[in-house]
VOBA-374725 format. One line per 3 residues: for each residue x, y, z of C-alpha. Coordinates in steps of 0.001 Angstrom, whole numbers, plus 500000, padded with zeros to 6 digits. Example, Ala and Ser with C-alpha at 12.3 -4.5 7.8 and 13.67 -1.06 7.14 Angstrom:
<rs>
512300,495500,507800 | 513670,498940,507140 $
</rs>
This chain:
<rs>
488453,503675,478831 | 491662,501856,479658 | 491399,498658,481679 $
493175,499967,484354 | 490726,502121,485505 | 488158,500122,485258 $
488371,498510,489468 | 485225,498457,491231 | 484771,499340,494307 $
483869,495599,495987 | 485739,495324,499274 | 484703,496848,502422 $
486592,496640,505584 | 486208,497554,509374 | 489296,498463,511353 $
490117,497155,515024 | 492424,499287,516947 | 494550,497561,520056 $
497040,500286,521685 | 498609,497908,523940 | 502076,498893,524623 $
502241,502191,522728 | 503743,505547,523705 | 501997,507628,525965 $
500580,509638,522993 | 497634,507160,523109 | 496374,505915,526249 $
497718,501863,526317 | 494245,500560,527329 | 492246,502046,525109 $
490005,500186,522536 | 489844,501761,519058 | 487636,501292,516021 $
488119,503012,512759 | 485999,501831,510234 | 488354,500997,507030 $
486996,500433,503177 | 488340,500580,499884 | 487640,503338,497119 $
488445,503773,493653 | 491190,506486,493112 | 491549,507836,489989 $
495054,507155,488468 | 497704,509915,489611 | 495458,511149,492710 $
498357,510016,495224 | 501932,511028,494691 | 504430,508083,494155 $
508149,509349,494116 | 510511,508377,491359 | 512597,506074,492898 $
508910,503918,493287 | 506951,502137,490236 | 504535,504464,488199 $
502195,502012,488052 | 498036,502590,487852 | 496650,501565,491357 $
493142,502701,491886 | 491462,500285,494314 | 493266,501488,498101 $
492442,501391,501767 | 490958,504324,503310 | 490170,505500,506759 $
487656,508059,508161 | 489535,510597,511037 | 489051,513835,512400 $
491947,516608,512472 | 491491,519802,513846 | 489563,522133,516122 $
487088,522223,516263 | 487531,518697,514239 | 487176,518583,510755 $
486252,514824,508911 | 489009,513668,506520 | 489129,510557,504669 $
492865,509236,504197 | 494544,506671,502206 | 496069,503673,504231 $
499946,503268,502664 | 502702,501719,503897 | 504927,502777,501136 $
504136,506101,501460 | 506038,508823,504436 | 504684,512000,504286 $
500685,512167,505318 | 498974,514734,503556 | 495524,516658,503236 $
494073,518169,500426 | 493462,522206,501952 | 493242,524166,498757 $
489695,525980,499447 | 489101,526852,496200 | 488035,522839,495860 $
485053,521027,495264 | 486601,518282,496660 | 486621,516988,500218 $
489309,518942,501823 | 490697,520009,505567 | 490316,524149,505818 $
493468,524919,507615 | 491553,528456,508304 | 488611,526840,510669 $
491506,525342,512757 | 492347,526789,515986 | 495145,524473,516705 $
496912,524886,513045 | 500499,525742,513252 | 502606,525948,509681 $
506121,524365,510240 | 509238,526653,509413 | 511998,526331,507018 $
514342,527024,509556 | 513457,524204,512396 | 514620,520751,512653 $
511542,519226,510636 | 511920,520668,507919 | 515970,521034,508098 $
516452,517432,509150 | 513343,515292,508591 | 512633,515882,504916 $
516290,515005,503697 | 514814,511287,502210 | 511935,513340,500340 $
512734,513035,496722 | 512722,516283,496105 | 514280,518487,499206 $
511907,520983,501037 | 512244,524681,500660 | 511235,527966,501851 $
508702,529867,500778 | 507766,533375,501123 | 506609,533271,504123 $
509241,531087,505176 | 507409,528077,506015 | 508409,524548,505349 $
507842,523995,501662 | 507348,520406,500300 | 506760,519366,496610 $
505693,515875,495641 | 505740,514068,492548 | 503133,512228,490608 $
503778,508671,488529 | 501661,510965,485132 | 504952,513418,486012 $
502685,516059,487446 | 503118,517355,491012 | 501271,518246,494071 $
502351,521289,496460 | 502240,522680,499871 | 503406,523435,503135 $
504411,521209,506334 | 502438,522114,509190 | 501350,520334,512400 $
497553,519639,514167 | 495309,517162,516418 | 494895,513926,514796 $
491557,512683,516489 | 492181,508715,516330 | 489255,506987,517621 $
488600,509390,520572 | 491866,510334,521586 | 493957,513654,520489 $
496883,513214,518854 | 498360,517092,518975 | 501352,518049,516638 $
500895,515939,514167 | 502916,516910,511229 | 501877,516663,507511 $
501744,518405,504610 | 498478,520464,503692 | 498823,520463,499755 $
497252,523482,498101 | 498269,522982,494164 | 498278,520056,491826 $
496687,517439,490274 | 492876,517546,489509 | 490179,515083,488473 $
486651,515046,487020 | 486647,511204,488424 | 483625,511095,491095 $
485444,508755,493137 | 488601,511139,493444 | 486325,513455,495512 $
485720,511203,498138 | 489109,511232,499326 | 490667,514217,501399 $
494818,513083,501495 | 496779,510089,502089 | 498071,508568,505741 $
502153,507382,505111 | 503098,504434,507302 | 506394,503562,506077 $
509633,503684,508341 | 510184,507746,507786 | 510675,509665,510720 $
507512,511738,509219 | 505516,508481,508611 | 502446,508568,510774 $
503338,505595,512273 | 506855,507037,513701 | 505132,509752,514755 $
502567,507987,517015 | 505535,505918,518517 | 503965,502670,518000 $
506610,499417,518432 | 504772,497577,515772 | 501386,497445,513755 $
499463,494649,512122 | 496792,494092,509812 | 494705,491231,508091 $
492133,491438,505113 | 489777,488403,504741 | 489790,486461,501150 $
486143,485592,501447 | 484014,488734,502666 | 486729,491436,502384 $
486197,492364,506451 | 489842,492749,508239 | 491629,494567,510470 $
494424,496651,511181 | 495839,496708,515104 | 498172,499578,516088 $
500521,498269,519045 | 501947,495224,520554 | 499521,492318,519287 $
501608,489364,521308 | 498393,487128,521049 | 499505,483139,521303 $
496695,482214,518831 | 498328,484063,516303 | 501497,481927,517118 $
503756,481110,515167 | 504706,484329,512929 | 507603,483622,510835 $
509780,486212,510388 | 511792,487852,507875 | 514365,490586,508618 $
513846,494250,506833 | 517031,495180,505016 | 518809,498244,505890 $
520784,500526,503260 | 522232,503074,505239 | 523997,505311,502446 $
521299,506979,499819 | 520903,505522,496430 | 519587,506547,493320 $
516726,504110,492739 | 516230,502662,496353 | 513816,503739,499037 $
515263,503563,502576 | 511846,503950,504322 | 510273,501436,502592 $
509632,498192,503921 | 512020,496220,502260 | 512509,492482,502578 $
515350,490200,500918 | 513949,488125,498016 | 515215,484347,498185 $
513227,482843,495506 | 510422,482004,493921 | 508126,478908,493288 $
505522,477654,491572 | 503758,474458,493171 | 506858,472865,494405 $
509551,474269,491673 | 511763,476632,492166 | 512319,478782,489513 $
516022,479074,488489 | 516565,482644,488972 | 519986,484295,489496 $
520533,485543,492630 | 521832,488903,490864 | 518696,489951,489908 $
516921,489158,493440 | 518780,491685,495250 | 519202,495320,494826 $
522135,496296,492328 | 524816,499066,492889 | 522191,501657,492241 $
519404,500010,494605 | 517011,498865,491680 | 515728,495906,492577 $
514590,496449,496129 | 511673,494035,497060 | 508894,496478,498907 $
505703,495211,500790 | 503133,497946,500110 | 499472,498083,501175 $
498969,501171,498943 | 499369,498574,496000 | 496950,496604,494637 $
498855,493482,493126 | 502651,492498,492848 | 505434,493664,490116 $
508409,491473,489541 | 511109,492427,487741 | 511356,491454,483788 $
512954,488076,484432 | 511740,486838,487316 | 508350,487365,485817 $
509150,486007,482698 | 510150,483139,484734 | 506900,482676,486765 $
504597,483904,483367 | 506190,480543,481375 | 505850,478233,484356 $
502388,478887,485186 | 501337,479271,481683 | 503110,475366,481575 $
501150,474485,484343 | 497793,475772,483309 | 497781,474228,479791 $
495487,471779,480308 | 493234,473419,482497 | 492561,476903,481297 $
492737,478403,477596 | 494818,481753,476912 | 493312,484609,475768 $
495605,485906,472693 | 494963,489254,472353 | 498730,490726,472012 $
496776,493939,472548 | 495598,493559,475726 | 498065,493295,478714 $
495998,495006,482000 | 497475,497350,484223 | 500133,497826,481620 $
501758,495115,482833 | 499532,492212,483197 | 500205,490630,480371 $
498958,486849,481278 | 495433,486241,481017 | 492608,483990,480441 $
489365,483192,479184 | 486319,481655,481695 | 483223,481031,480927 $
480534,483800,482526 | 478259,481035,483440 | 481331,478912,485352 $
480981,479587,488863 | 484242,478362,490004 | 488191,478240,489011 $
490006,474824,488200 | 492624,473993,490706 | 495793,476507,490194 $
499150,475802,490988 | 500383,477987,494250 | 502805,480749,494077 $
505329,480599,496579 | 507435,483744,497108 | 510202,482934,499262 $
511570,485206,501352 | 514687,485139,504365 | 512806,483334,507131 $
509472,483382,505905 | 507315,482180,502761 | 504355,484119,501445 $
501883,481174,499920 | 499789,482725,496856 | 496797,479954,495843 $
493587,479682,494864 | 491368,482790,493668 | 494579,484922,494719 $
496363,484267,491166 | 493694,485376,488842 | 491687,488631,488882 $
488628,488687,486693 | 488786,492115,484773 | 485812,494004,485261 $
483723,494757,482184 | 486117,493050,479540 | 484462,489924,478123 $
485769,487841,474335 | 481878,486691,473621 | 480504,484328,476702 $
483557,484389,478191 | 484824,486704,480921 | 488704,487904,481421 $
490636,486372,484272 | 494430,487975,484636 | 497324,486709,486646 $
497968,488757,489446 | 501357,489703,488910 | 502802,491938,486968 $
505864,493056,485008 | 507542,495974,486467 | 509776,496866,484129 $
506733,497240,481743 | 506442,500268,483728 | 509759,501843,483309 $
510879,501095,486981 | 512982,497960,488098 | 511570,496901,491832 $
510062,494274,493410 | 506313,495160,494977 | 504113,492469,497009 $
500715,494240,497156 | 497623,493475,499269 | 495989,490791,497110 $
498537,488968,497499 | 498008,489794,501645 | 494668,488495,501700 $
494449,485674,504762 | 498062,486688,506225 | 498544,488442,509324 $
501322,490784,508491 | 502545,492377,511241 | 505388,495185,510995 $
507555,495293,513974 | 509897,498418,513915 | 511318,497759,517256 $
513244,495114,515653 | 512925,495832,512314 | 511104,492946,510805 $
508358,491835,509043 | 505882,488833,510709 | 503766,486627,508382 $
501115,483605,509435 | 498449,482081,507312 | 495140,482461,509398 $
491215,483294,508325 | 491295,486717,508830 | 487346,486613,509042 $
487885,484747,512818 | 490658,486297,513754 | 488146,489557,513164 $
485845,487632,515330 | 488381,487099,517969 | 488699,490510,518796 $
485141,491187,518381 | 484722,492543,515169 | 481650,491051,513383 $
479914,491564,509942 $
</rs>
């Protein structure tokens, strides 16, 4: 078994709703819980579109809902770098799945309205009719394999209140696993900036979410959050790229990359390779459907040889030229199995137009599950090399969100950050373990 799929499922989270100032889909003073958790995916279970890194992610956020009428329970994936939401409905399936046929409030989109016509022109592959001439949509894998299906609309049960009209795809064709944890999921929930994106749909200004370092309890608040404790956010602006390109997601949220740092040196990077090029490689995304964060080959060069300089004399290399995890994890270390702590670690500054995203601590190195070199266990550094995986973007995953309140306003299309302990913040609004 590869490394990569080797994650355990450790974290478990619980999910505080505010609907503050949303649209009138969702009644403003209503309180919300969802309960939130992470589960192993296998590798290839959620579609990722070319123009987005191939990499193997199997440790994601899920939340429980209920779509339907009568309602049916679905378990979705929580991914802000994803637009179209989607449920598995192929009835043939062992596999949880939403039965489009038990739903009285079901309704296929057609080819011919303005969903389908108009909304699906950023899918990477366009939506077409099929025989029936319904709204056709075809999504790609990162193993190259595909999933299939038809847009349609339903009630989204969040929390208590009905959402109706909902649109997303109901996928009856594509990939399969054997892996027990694939089977506990039923589809994936997009949150990017798509017009399709769950989010847009629901009309909410802004969301926010936090995830605890220590005990793995967070939150995720759907709505203004204009608390004064929280103050003050620093914000950086998302970049707009209006005209398509080849290799550049315009839904995404994408942030402009100033620089990095590690302790208090800045690492002499060319701007040139910070920003997107002519074609849009190079894009800097912030993705909660990823687990860790991809540079691109020379800015992680850079970091890999200035942390490995600044970790000489406090933690020993494993050299195994063999080993690199995640494909592209190629860093690593060798601690003790009896040492119950890590040395003091230089911090990771990623540096960003406005705002600064601080990495320390137990944030840098991930202890690989079930690889050990004698009595010593396998610690990796948390970033990766993209281009290791044949793609050339920038990716800041949810490790590296651990203790930040990230909050995504789309009213004014930027991106909020503030250190805080995400465990009393949960407390604040009442959440407790």
């Amino acid at each position: 078994m590869k490394p990569q799929f080797l994650f355990l499922c450790l974290l478990s989270f619980q999910t505080q709703l505010y609907f503050t100032s949303a649209a009138t889909l969702v009644p403003s003073t209503q309180m919300l819980v969802l309960p939130l958790k992470t589960e192993k995916i296998a590798t290839g279970s959620f579609p990722r579109s070319p123009n987005k890194l191939p990499f193997h992610h199997n440790v994601t956020l899920t939340v429980s809902l209920l779509v339907g009428t009568p309602p049916q329970n679905v378990t979705m994936v929580l991914d802000t770098g994803s637009e179209l939401s989607w449920l598995h409905c192929n009835s043939t399936s062992t596999r949880p799945m939403f039965n489009p046929n038990n739903s009285s409030s079901y309704s296929p989109v057609t080819c011919s309205s303005p969903t389908c016509m108009t909304q699906t022109q950023d899918f990477p592959i366009p939506a077409s009719c099929d025989s029936n001439q319904h709204c056709h949509a075809t999504l790609s894998y990162a193993d190259a394999s595909s999933s299939e299906g038809n847009l349609a609309s339903d009630v989204f049960d969040i929390g208590g209140s009905n959402v109706p009209g909902t649109i997303f795809g109901c996928m009856d064709s594509g990939y399969s696993s054997n892996s027990e944890e694939d089977f506990k999921t039923t589809g994936l929930m997009g949150m990017n900036r798509g017009s399709l994106s769950f989010i847009s749909q629901m009309k909410f200004p802004k969301f926010s979410y936090c995830i605890s370092g220590s005990d793995f309890s967070g939150m995720l608040l759907l709505g203004n959050n204009n608390f004064t404790w929280l103050m003050p956010l620093n914000y950086t602006p998302l970049v707009q790229i209006s005209i398509p390109l080849p290799y550049y997601d315009r839904a995404a949220y994408t942030v402009k990359l100033q620089g990095i740092k590690v302790s208090n040196k800045i690492l002499p990077l060319p701007k040139s390779i910070l920003e997107p090029d002519h074609t849009g490689a190079g894009q800097t995304m912030v993705d909660s459907g990823t687990q860790f964060s991809f540079l691109l080959g020379p800015a992680y060069n850079a970091l890999r040889n200035e942390f490995l300089n600044q970790t000489s004399r406090i933690l020993r290399v494993l050299d195994d030229p063999n080993f690199v995890f995640q494909g592209a994890m190629d860093l690593c270390y060798l601690v003790p199995v009896n040492q119950t702590s890590l040395p003091d670690l230089p911090s990771v500054g990623i540096m960003f137009g406005g705002a600064e995203m601080s990495i320390s601590g137990d944030k840098l190195l991930y202890q690989v599950p079930g690889e050990t070199r004698g009595k010593d266990s396998v610690w990796c550094l948390t970033f990766g090399n993209s281009e290791l995986l044949g793609m050339e973007a920038y990716v800041i995953g949810h490790h590296h969100q651990q203790n930040v309140w990230m909050e995504f306003d789309l009213e004014k299309s930027r991106i909020g950050f503030a250190q805080v302990r995400c465990d009393l913040a949960s407390q604040r609004f009442g959440l407790y373990n």
